[in-house]
C-alpha positions as CSV (number, residue, x, y, z in Angstrom):
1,X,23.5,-41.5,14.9
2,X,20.6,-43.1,16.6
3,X,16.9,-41.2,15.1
4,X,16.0,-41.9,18.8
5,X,18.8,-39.4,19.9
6,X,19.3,-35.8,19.4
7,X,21.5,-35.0,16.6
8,X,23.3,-31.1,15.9
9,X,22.8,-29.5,12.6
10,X,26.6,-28.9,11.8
11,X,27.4,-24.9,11.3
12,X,29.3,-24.9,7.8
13,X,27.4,-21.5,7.1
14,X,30.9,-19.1,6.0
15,X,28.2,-16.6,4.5
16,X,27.4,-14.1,7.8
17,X,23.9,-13.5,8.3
18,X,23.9,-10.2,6.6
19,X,24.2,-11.4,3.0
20,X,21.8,-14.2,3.3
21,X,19.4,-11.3,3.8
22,X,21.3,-9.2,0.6
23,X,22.4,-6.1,2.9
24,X,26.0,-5.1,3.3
25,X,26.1,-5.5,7.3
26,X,23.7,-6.5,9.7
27,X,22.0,-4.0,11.3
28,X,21.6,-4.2,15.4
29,X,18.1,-6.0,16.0
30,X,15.8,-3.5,18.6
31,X,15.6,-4.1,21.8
32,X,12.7,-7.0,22.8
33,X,10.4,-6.3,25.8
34,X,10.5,-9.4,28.4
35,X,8.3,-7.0,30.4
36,X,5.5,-6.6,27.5
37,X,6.0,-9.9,27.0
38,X,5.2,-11.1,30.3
39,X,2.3,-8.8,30.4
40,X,0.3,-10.0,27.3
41,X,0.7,-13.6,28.7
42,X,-0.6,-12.7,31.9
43,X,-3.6,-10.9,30.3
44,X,-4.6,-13.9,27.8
45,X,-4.6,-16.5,30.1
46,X,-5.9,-15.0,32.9
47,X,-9.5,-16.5,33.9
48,X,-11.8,-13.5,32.3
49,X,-11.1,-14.5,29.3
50,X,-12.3,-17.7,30.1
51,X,-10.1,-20.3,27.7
52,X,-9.8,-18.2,24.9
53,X,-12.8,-20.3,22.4
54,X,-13.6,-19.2,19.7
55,X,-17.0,-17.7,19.3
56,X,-17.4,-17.0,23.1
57,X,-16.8,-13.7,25.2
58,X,-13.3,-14.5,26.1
59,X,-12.5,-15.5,22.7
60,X,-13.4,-11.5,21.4
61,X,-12.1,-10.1,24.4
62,X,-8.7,-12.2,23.3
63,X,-9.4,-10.9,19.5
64,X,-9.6,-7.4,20.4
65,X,-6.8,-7.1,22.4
66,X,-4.3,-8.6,19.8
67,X,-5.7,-6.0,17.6
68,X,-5.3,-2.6,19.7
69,X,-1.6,-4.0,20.8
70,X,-1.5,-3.9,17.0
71,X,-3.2,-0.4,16.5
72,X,-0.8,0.9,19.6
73,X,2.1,-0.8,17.7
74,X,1.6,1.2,14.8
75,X,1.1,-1.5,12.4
76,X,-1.6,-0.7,9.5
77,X,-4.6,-3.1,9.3
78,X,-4.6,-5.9,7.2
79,X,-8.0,-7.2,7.3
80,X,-9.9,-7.3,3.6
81,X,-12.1,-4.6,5.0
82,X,-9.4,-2.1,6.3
83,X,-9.8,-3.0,9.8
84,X,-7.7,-5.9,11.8
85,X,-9.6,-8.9,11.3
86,X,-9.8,-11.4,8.9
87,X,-13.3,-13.0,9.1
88,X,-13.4,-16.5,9.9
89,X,-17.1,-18.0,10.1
90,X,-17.1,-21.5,12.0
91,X,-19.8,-24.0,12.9
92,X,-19.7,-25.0,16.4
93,X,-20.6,-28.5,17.3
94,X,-20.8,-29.6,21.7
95,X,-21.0,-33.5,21.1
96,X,-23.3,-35.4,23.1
97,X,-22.1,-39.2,22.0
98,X,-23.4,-43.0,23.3
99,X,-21.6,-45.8,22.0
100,X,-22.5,-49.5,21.7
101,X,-20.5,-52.4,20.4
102,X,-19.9,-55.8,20.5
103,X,-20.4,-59.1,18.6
104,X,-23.9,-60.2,17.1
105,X,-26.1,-60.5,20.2
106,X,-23.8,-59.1,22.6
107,X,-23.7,-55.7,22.5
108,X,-21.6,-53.6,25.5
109,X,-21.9,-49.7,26.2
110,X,-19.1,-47.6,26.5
111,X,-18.6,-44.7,28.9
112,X,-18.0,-40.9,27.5
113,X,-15.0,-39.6,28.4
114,X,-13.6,-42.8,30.7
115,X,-13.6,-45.5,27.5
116,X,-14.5,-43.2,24.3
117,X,-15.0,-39.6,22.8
118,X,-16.5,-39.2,19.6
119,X,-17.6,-36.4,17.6
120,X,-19.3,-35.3,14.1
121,X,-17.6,-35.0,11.3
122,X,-20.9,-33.2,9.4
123,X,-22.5,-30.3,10.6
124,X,-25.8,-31.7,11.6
125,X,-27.3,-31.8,14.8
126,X,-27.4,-35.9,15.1
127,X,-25.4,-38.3,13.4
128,X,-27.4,-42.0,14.4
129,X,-24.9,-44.6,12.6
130,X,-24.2,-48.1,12.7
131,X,-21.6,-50.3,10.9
132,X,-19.6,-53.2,10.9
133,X,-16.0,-52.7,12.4
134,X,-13.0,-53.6,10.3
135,X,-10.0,-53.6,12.0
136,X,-7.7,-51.8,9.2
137,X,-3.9,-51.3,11.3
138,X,-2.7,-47.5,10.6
139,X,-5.2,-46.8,8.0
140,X,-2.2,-45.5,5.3
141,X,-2.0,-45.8,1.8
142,X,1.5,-44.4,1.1
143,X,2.9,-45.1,-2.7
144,X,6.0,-43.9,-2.0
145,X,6.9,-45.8,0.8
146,X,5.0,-49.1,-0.5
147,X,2.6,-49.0,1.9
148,X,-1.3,-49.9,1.5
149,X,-3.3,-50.9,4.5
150,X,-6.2,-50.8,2.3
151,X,-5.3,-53.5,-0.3
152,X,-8.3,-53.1,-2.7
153,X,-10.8,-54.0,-0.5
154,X,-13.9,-52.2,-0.2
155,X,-14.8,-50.6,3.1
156,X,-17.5,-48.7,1.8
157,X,-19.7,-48.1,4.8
158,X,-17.8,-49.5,7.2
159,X,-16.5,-48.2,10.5
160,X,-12.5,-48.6,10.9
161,X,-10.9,-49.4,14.0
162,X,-7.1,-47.5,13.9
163,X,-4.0,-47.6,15.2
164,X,-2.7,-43.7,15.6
165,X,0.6,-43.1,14.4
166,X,2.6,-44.8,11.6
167,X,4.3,-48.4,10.8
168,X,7.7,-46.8,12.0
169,X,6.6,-46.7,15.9
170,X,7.2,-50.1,15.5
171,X,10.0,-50.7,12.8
172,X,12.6,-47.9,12.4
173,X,13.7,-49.3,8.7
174,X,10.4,-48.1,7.4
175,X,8.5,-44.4,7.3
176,X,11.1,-42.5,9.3
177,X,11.2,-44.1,12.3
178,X,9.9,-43.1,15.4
179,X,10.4,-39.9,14.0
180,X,6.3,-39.0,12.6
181,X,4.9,-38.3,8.8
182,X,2.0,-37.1,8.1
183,X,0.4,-40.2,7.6
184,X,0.7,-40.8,11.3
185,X,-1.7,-38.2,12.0
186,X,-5.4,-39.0,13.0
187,X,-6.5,-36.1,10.8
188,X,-4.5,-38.0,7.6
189,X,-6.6,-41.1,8.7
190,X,-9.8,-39.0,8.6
191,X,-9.1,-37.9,5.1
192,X,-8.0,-41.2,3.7
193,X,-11.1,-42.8,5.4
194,X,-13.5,-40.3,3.4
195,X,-11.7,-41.1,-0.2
196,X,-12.5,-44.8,0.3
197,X,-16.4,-44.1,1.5
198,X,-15.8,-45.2,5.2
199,X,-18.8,-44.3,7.6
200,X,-17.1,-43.7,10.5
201,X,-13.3,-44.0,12.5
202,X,-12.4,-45.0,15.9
203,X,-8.8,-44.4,17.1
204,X,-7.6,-46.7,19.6
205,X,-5.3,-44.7,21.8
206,X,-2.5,-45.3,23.4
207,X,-0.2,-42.6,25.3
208,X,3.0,-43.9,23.3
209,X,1.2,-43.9,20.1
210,X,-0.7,-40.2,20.2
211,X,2.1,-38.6,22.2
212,X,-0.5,-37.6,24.9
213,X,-2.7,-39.2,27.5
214,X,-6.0,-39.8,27.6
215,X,-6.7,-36.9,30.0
216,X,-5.4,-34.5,27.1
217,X,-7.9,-36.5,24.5
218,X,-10.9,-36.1,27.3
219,X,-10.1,-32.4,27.7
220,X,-9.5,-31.8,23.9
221,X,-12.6,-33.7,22.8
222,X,-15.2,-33.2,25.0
223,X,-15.4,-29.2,24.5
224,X,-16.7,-27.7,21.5
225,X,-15.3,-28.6,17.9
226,X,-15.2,-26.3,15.4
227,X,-15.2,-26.6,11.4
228,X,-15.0,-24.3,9.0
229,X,-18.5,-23.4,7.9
230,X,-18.3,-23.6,4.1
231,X,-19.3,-26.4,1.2
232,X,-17.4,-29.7,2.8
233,X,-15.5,-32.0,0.8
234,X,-16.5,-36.1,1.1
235,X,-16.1,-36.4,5.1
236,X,-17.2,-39.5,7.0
237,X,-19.8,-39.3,9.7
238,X,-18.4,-39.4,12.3
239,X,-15.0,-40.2,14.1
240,X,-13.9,-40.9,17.9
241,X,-11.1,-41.9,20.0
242,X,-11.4,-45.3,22.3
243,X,-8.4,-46.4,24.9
244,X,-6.9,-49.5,24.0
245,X,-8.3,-51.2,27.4
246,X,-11.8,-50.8,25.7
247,X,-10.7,-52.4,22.0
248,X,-8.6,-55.0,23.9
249,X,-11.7,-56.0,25.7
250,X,-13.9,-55.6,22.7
251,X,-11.8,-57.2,20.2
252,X,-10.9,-60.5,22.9
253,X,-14.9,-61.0,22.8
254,X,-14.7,-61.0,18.8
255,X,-11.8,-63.8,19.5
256,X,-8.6,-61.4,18.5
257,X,-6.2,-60.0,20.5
258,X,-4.9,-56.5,19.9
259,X,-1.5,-56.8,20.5
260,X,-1.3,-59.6,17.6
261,X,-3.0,-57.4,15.4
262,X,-0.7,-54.3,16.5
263,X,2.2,-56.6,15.1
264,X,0.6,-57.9,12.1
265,X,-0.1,-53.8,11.2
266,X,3.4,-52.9,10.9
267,X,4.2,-55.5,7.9
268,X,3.5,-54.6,4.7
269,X,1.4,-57.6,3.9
270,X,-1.4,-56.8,6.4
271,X,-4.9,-57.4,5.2
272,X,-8.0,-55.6,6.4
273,X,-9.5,-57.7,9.4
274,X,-13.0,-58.1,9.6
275,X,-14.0,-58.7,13.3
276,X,-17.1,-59.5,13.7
277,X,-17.9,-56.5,16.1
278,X,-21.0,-54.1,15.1
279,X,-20.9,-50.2,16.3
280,X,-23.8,-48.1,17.1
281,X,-23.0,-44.0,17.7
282,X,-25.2,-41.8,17.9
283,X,-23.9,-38.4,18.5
284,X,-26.2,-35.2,19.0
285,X,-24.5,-31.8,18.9
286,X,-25.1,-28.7,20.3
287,X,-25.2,-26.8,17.1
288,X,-24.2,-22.9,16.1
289,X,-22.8,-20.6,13.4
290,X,-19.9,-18.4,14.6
291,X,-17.8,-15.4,13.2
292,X,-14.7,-15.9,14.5
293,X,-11.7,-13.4,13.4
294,X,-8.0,-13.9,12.5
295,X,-6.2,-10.6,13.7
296,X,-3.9,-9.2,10.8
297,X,-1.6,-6.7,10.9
298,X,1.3,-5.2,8.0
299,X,4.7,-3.6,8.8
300,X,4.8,-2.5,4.9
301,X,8.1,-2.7,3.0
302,X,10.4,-0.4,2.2
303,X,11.4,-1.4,-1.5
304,X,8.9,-0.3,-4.2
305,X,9.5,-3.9,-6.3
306,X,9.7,-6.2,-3.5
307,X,6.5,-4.8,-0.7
308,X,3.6,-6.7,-2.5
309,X,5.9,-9.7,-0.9
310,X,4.8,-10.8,2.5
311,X,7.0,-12.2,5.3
312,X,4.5,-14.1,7.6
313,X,4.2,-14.8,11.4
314,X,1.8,-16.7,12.8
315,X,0.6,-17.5,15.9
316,X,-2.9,-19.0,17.4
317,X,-4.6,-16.9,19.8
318,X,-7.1,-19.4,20.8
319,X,-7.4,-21.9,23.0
320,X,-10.0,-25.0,24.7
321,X,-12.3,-22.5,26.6
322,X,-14.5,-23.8,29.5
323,X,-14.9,-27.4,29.5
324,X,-15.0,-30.7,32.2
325,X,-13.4,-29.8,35.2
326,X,-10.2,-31.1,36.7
327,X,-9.6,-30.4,40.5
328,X,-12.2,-28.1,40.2
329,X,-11.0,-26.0,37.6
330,X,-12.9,-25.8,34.7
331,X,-11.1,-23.0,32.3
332,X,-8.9,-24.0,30.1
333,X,-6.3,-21.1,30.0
334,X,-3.7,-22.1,27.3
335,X,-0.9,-19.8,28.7
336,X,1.6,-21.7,27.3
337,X,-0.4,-23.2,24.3
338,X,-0.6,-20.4,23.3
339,X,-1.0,-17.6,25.8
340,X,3.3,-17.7,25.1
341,X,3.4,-17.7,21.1
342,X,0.9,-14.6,20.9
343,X,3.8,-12.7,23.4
344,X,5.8,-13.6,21.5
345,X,5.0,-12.7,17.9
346,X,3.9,-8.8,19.6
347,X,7.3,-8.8,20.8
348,X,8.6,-9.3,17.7
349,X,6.6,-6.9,15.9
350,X,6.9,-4.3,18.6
351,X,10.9,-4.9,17.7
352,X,10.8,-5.3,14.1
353,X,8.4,-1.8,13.8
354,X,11.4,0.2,14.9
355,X,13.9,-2.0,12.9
356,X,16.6,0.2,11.1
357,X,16.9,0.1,7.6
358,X,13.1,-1.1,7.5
359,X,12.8,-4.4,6.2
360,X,12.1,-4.1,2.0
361,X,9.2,-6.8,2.1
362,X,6.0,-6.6,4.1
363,X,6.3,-8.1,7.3
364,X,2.4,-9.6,7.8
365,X,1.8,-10.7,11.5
366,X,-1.4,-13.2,11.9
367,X,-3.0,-13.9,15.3
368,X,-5.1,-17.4,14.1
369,X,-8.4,-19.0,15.4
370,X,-9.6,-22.0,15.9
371,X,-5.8,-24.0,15.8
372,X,-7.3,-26.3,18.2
373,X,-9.8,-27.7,16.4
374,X,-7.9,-28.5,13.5
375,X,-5.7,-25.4,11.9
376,X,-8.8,-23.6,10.7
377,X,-7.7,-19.9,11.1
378,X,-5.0,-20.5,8.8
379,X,-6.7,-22.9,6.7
380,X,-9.8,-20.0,6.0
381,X,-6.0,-18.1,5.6
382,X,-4.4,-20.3,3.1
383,X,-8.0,-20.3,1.2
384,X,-8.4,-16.9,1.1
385,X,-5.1,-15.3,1.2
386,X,-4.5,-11.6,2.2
387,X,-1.2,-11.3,-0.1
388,X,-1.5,-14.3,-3.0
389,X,0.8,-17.3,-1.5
390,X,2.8,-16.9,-4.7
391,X,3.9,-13.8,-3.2
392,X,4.3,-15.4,0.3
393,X,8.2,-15.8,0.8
394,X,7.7,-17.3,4.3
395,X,5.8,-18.5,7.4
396,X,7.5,-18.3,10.9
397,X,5.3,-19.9,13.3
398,X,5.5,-19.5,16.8
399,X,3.2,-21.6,19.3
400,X,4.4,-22.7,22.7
401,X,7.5,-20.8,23.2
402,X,9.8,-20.8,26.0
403,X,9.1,-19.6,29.6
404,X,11.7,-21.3,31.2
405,X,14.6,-19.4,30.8
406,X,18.0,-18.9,28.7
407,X,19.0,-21.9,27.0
408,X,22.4,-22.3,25.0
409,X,20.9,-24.0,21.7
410,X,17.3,-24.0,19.9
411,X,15.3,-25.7,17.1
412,X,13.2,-25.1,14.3
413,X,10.7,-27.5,12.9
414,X,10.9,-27.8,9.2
415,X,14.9,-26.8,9.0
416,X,15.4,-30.0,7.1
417,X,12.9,-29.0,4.5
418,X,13.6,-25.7,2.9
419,X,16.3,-23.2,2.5
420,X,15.3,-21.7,5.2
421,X,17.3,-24.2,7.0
422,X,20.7,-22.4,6.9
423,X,18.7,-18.9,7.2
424,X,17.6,-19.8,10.5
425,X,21.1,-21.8,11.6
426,X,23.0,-18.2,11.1
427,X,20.3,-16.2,12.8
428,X,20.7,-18.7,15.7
429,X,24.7,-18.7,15.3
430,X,24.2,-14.6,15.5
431,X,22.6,-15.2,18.7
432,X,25.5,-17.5,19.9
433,X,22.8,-20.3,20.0
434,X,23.3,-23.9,19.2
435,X,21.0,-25.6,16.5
436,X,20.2,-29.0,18.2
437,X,17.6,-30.6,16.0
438,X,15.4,-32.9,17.5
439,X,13.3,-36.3,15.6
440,X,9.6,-35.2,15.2
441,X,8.4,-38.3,17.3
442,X,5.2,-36.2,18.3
443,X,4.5,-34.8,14.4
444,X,4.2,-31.7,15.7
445,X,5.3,-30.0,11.9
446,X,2.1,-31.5,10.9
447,X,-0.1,-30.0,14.2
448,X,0.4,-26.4,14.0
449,X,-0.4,-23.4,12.0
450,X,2.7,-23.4,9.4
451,X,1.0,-26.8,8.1
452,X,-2.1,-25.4,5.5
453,X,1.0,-23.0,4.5
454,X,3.4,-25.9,3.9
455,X,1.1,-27.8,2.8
456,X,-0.3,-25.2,-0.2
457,X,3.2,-24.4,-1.1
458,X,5.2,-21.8,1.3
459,X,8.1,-22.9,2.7
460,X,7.8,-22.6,6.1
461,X,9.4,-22.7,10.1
462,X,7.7,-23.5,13.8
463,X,10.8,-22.1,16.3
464,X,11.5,-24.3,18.9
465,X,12.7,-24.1,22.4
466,X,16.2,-25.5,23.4
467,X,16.3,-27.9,25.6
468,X,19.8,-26.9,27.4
469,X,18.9,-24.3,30.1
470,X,21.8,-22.3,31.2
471,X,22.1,-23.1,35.2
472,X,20.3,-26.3,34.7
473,X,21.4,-29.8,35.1
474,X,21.4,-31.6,31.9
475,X,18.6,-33.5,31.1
476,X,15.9,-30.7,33.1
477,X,15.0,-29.3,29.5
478,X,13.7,-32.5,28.7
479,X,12.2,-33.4,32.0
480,X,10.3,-29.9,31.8
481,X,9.0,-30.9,28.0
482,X,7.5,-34.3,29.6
483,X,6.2,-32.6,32.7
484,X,4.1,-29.9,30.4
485,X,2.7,-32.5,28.1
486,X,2.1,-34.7,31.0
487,X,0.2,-32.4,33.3
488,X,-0.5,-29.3,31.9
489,X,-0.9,-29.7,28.1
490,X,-5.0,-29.2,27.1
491,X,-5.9,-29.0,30.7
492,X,-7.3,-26.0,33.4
493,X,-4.0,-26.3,34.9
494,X,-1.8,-24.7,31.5
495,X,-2.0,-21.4,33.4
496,X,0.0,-18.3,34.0
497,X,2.4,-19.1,37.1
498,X,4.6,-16.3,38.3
499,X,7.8,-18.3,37.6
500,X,7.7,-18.0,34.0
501,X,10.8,-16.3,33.0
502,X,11.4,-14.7,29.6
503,X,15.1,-14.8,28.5
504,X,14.3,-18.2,26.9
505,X,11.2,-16.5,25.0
506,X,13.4,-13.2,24.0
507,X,16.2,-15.9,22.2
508,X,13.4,-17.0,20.2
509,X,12.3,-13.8,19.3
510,X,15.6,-12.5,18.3
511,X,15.9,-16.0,16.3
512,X,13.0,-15.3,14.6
513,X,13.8,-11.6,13.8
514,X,16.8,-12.1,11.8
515,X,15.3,-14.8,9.9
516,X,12.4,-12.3,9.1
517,X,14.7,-9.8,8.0
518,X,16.9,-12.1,6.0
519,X,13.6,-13.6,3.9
520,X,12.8,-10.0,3.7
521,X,16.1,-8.4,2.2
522,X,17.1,-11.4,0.5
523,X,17.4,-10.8,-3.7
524,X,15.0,-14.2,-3.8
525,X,12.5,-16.4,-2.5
526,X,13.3,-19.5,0.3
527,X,12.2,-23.0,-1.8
528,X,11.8,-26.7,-0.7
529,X,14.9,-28.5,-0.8
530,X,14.7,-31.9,-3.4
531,X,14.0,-34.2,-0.2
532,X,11.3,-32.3,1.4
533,X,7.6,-33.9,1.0
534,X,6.8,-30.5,-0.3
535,X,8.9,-30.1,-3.1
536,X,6.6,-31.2,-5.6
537,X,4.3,-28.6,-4.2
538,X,4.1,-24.7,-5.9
539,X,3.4,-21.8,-4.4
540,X,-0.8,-21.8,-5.5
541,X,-2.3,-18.7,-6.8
542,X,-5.2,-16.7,-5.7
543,X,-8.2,-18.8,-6.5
């Protein structure tokens, strides 16, 4: 079958869902609240808590809630301290960015937020750089797929012109298709950038290439960015986005055209393109040290030998805060992203403190901060783990779940990596649910907080929505996807709207129960299947 179509996991589970979690029957799951459900969303996106940011009012008012829901839940604290919080200590950067380029002589400004957005990369209050542009295609250096845009040349100090996403946009026999690796990632480009000495990197974006629009990178980028506020590895100096209309118009003046060299990326034997174009940022940030806070909470397990093993749900509680108005609304709620995934994972552990036997590992719930800026929360996690990752069986991550309604099938990114693949096919076949597995053309696996888990070792699941609504014609699903990251995705209007409807949300939940319980109960440990990009990867002690 086509990787552009939707393809079904086929069901050849005979085991029943019971013994993949070693018990002798399946116990009834408790009930799930679409009431409680519906009223934590309501309460984190509603305008007091203005975005949800990290390091602001609304961000603690968001924090704190999580935690007494937890508290009232009668979950024990998890927090290294003995309260709920993981501390999570952030520098805050608000980027103030100019930009000039051009060829010798000619230099042409570009507009913030219409033609670029650019940001720091260091934690300083002004980053003043200027560099030659090499145009260097997507930026990858990929052994095992015989890929090197690099090709031994020395871009020390240079600034790189990209294209986002990978060689396979373009070609379907090579990466996987249109389906997205890692390496199509603008954070992967970052990283590669710094290990050859790059000064900076501008992304030339396209809305078929990032998966988004420009309004989503203007929203995204133009707020305040976080980083982790610890000893940084070799980073670049800075790193921006520009829309294709300004390289096009950029790189014509240089004598190339864009589209030519779009081609030329996606051979093999591309070359790094010198163009003759000079850059000038200089970027001066608003600057401030934050304590943010991971909330963390333990359902402890039942079975003497197997509790110091940790079952682990994740789910971002923060979200874009106040930033450039659209239509005159200037709060970025985040109901959906992820207003919805925090619902959800309370539901779940509001259900799964009254499950019956109790689960025999430790069921660890973690509310994360700062997943919009780049996975931090559970990055400062996967650095400084509550229960070593060793003894971390699994992460079940839920962030923008369904509040649409019942649908007959669902999906799980990462299925095809682990053996929690057929765990999570017979908890979906015990809720008479279809597994319809859908091409990562957006990368999502790589943009949410399972990732730092994966990434360090711990195999690991992000549920998915279906996409076939019961009383829907086919194809709305779909539609409804498009629409959200269209619209409403990173923007004021992702808000609560009193249409949301929670059956959809309460299937995931369930989904996600009995694959907690059957990682929990089960005599051993989910691992990375032979194919997986993880494989190689162990399970990393406590530093």
């Amino acid at each position: 079958m086509s990787p552009c179509c939707r393809f079904a996991v086929t069901m050849l589970l005979a085991t029943p869902l019971a013994a993949l979690g070693g018990q002798q029957r399946a116990p009834a799951l408790p009930p799930v609240s679409t009431a409680a459900m519906d009223a934590h969303l309501r309460y984190l996106s509603d305008d007091l808590l203005e975005g949800r940011a990290p390091g602001t009012r609304g961000g603690r008012l968001a924090a704190q809630y999580i935690a007494a829901q937890f508290q009232a839940l009668g979950l024990a604290p998890a927090g290294p301290d003995g309260s709920y919080f993981q501390p999570v200590a952030l520098v805050g950067l608000t980027p103030h960015p100019s930009l000039v380029w051009g060829t010798s002589g000619a230099p042409q400004p570009l507009k913030p937020l219409d033609d670029f957005v650019a940001w720091a990369e260091r934690p300083e209050p002004e980053i003043t750089a200027d560099g030659d542009v090499v145009f260097l295609g997507y930026g990858i250096q990929a052994p095992e797929w015989h890929w090197d845009d690099y090709k031994d040349v020395s871009v020390r100090g240079k600034v790189l012109l990209l294209l986002v996403n990978d060689p396979g946009l373009q070609d379907s026999t090579v990466f996987n298709g249109r389906a997205l690796t890692y390496y199509g990632r603008w954070t992967y480009k970052l990283e590669e950038a710094a290990r050859h000495g790059v000064l900076g990197v501008l992304l030339i974006h396209t809305t078929a290439s990032a998966t988004y629009p420009w309004e989503v990178v203007r929203g995204s980028w133009s707020v305040e960015q976080f980083k982790l506020d610890r000893a940084a590895p070799q980073s670049i100096a800075f790193a921006g986005w520009v829309t294709a209309d300004a390289a096009r118009a950029a790189l014509a003046r240089a004598g190339f055209n864009l589209d030519s060299l779009t081609r030329a990326a996606a051979r093999r034997d591309f070359r790094p393109v010198p163009t003759g174009l000079h850059v000038a940022v200089d970027i001066i940030s608003a600057l401030r040290r934050v304590r943010s806070e991971n909330v963390v909470a333990k359902l402890p397990g039942s079975d003497p030998r197997l509790a110091s093993q940790v079952v682990l749900f994740t789910a971002h509680w923060d979200h874009k805060g106040i930033g450039p108005a659209v239509n005159g609304d200037s709060i970025y709620n985040g109901a959906e992203d992820n207003g919805s995934g925090v619902a959800a994972m309370l539901a779940a552990a509001q259900a799964l403190s009254h499950a019956t036997p109790p689960p025999r590992r430790t069921l660890l719930f973690v509310a994360t901060t700062a997943e919009e800026s780049g996975l931090l929360g559970s990055q400062a996690y996967v650095e400084g783990p509550l229960t070593p990752l060793e003894r971390t069986a699994a992460v079940l991550n839920l962030d923008v779940t369904n509040v649409r309604g019942a649908t007959r099938d669902i999906d799980a990114l990462g299925i095809d990596r682990s053996t929690l693949g057929p765990v999570f096919a017979a908890a979906a076949r015990a809720e008479s649910l279809a597994v319809v597995h859908e091409p990562d053309v957006r990368g999502s696996f790589y943009r949410s907080d399972h990732f730092p888990f994966a990434r360090a070792g711990v195999p690991a699941l992000s549920i998915e929505a279906g996409r076939d609504f019961i009383g829907r014609p086919a194809g709305w699903g779909k539609e409804q996807d498009e629409l959200y990251n269209r619209e409403r995705y990173h923007r004021p209007s992702d808000e609560y709207r009193p249409t949301f409807t929670y059956e959809g949300m309460a299937q995931e939940v369930r989904v996600t129960m009995w694959v907690a319980l059957a990682v929990a109960n089960a005599p051993e440990l989910p691992r990375w299947l032979p194919t997986s990009e993880f494989q190689r990867q162990t399970r990393q002690p406590t530093p």
